[in-house]
C-alpha positions in Angstrom: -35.8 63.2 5.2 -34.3 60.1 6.6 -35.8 56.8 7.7 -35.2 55.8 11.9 -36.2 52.2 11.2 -38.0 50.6 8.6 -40.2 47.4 8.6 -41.4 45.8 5.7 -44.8 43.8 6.7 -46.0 42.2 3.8 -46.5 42.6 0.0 -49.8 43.4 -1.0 -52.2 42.7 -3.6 -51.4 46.3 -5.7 -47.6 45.2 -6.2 -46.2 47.6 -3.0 -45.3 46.8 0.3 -46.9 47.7 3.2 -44.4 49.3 5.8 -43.3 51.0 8.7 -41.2 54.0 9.5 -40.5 57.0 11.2 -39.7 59.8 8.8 -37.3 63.1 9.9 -36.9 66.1 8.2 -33.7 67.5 8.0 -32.3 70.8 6.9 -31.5 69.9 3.5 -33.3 71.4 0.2 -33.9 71.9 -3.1 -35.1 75.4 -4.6 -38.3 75.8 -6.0 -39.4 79.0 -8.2 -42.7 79.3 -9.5 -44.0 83.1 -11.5 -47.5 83.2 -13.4 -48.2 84.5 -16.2 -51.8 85.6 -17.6 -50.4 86.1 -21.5 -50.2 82.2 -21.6 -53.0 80.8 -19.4 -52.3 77.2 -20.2 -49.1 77.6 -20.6 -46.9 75.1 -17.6 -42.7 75.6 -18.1 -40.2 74.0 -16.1 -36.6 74.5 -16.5 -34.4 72.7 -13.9 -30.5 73.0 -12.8 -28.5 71.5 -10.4 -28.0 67.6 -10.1 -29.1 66.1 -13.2 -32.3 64.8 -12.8 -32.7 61.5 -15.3 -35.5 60.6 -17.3 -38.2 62.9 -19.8 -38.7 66.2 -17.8 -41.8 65.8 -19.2 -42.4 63.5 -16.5 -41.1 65.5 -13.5 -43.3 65.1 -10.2 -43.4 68.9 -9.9 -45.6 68.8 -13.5 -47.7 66.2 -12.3 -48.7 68.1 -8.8 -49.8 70.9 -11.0 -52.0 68.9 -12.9 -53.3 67.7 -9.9 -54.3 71.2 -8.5 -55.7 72.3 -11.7 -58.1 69.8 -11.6 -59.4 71.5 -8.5 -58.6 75.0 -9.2 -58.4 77.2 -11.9 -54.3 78.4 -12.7 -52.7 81.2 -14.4 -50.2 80.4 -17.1 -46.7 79.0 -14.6 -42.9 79.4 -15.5 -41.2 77.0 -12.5 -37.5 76.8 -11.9 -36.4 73.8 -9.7 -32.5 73.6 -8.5 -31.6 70.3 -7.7 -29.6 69.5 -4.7 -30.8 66.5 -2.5 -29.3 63.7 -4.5 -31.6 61.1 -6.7 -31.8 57.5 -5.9 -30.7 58.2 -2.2 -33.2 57.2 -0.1 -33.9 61.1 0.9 -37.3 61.7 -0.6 -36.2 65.1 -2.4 -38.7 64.4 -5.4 -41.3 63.7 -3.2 -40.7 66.7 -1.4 -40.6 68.9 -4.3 -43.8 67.5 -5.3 -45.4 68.5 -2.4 -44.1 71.9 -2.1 -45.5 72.7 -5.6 -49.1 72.2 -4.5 -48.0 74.2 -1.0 -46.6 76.7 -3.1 -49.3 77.1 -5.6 -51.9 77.2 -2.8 -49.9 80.6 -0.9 -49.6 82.2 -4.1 -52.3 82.2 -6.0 -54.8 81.5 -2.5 -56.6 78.5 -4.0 -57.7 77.9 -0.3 -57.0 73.8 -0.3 -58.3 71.8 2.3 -56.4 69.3 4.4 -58.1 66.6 3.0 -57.6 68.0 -0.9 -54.1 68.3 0.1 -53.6 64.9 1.5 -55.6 63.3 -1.5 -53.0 65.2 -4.0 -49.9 63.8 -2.4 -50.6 60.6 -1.8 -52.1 60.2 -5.9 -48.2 62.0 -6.3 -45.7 58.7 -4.2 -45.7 57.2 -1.0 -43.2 59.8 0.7 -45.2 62.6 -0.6 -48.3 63.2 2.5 -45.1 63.4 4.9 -43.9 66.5 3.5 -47.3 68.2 4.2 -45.6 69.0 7.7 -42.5 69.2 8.5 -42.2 67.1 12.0 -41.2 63.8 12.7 -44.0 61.3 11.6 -45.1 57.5 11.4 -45.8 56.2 8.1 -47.8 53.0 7.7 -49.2 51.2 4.5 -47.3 52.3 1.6 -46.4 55.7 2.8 -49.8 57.2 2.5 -50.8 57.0 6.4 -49.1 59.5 8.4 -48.9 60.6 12.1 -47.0 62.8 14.1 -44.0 60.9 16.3 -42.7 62.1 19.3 -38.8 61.5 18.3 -36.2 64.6 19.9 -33.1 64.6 18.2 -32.6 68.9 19.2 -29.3 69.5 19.8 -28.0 66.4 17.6 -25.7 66.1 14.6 -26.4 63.9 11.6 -23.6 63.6 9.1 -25.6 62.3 5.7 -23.1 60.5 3.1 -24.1 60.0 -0.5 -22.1 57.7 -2.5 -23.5 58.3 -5.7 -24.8 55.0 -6.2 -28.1 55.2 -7.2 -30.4 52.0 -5.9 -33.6 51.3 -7.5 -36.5 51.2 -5.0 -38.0 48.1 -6.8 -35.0 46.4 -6.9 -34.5 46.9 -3.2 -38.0 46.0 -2.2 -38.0 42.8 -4.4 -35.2 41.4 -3.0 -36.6 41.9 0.8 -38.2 39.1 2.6 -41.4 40.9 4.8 -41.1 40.0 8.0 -44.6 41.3 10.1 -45.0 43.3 13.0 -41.9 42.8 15.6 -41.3 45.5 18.0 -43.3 48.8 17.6 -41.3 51.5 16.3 -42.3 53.8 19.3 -41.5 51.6 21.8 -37.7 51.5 20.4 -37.8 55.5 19.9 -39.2 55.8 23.6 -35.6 54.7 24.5 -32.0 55.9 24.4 -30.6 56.9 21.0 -27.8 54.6 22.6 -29.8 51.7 22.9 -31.0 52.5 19.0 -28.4 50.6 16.9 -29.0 46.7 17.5 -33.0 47.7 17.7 -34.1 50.2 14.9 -33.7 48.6 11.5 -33.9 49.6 8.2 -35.1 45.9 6.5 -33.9 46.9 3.0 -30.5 47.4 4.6 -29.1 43.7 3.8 -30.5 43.2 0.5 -29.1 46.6 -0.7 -25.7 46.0 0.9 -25.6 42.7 -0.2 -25.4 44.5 -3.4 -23.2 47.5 -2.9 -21.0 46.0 0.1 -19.1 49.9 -0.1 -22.7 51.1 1.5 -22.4 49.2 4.6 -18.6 50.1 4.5 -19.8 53.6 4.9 -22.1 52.8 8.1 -19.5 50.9 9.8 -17.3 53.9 9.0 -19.7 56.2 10.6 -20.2 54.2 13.5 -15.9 53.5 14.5 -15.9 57.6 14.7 -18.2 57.7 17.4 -21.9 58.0 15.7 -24.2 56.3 18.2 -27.1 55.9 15.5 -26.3 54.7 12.0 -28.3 53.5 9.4 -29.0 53.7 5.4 -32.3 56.0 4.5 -35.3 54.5 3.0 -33.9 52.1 0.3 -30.8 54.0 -0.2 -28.1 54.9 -0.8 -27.8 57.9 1.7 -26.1 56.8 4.7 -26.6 59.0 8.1 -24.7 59.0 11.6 -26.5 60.5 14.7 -23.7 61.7 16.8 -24.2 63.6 20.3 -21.5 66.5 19.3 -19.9 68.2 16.1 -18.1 65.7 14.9 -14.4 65.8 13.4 -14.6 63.0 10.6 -12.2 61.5 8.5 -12.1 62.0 5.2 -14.4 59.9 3.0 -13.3 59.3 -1.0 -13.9 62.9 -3.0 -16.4 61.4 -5.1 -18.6 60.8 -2.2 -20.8 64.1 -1.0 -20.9 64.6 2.7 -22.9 66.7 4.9 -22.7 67.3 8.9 -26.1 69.3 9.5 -27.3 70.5 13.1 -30.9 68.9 14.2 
């Protein structure tokens, strides 16, 4: 996903934020593979490729969705296989996501029958990003993420070009640094106008703390935005930058150690 705008209110009481955004699928994935297995009925094996992944696998979102379910639902013993491709630390959600499509996944193949409401209860216990993923459509998120409704935002016939730098930004870090600045402008009434009109209006409030430390970030948006992108702006807290451009667009080249994709919407 990627972030049009994103307003930090206020800090609250728990130790998160509570925020606005407008969250946007986009046709990037990892690969998830999950068999079961009756010989081994408590048996739960991941094995992962692809982008290294840091920390204890132990602790992988994908395990903790399935302990989630099987507190509602009895499971066969599970061998799961997760590729990596979105990059970590970018502001993109991909661990979220694949949190979200195990407990899809699980529920079409073994037809556990989940409600909405068990399903929305499970992803928001899993991360903020996590009940957005439930559909896959534009959507408002309020409070810390766990608040979602649909948003009429049409970006059909667009191109996004998504840069990854390889830093990785810690969301803490990004969201201690911010100063919350309350309701301003609502988000829809910005979206209800011309992508043009988008780029001095729809901000991304962890933009200038995060810049401020990794200056080559906002580099990269200014980049985006001299070779025509009418829309550009980091994701989330970072460090994926996107363009929105009207056309396919023929880009310079940005340093090989950068990865770079130009995706139809």
């Amino acid at each position: 996903k990627i972030n049009l705008g994103l307003h930090v209110l206020r800090k609250r009481n728990d130790g998160y934020h509570d925020m606005e955004s407008v969250l946007v699928p986009i046709p990037l994935q990892d690969a998830l593979e999950v068999v079961g297995f009756r010989s081994r009925p408590d048996a739960v094996e991941l094995a992962r490729s692809g982008l290294p992944v840091p920390g204890d696998p132990k602790d992988d979102l994908c395990l903790k969705a399935v302990a989630l379910v099987k507190e509602r639902r009895a499971l066969p013993g599970l061998r799961m296989h997760l590729h990596k491709a979105i990059p970590i630390g970018a502001g993109l959600g991909g661990g979220s996501s694949d949190a979200t499509h195990t407990l899809l996944l699980l529920n079409d193949l073994f037809r556990l029958r989940l409600s909405k409401d068990e399903f929305l209860a499970m992803a928001a216990e899993l991360g903020s990003d996590c009940p957005f993923f439930l559909q896959r459509v534009p959507q408002f998120v309020e409070g810390r993420g766990e608040r979602v409704r649909q948003a009429d935002v049409l970006l059909k016939g667009s191109w996004l070009v998504l840069v990854s730098s390889g830093i990785h930004v810690s969301t803490a870090d990004a969201f201690g640094k911010v100063h919350p600045m309350g309701h301003r402008v609502e988000l829809s009434q910005v979206l209800s106008t011309s992508v043009d009109d988008w780029q001095d209006a729809l901000l991304n409030d962890l933009e200038a703390p995060v810049f401020a430390m990794h200056p080559a970030l906002g580099r990269i948006k200014q980049g985006l935005l001299a070779q025509g992108a009418v829309y550009a702006a980091m994701s989330g807290s970072g460090s994926s930058v996107f363009g929105l451009f009207r056309n396919k667009p023929q880009l310079r080249e940005f340093p090989t150690e950068y990865s770079v994709w130009t995706l139809p919407l």
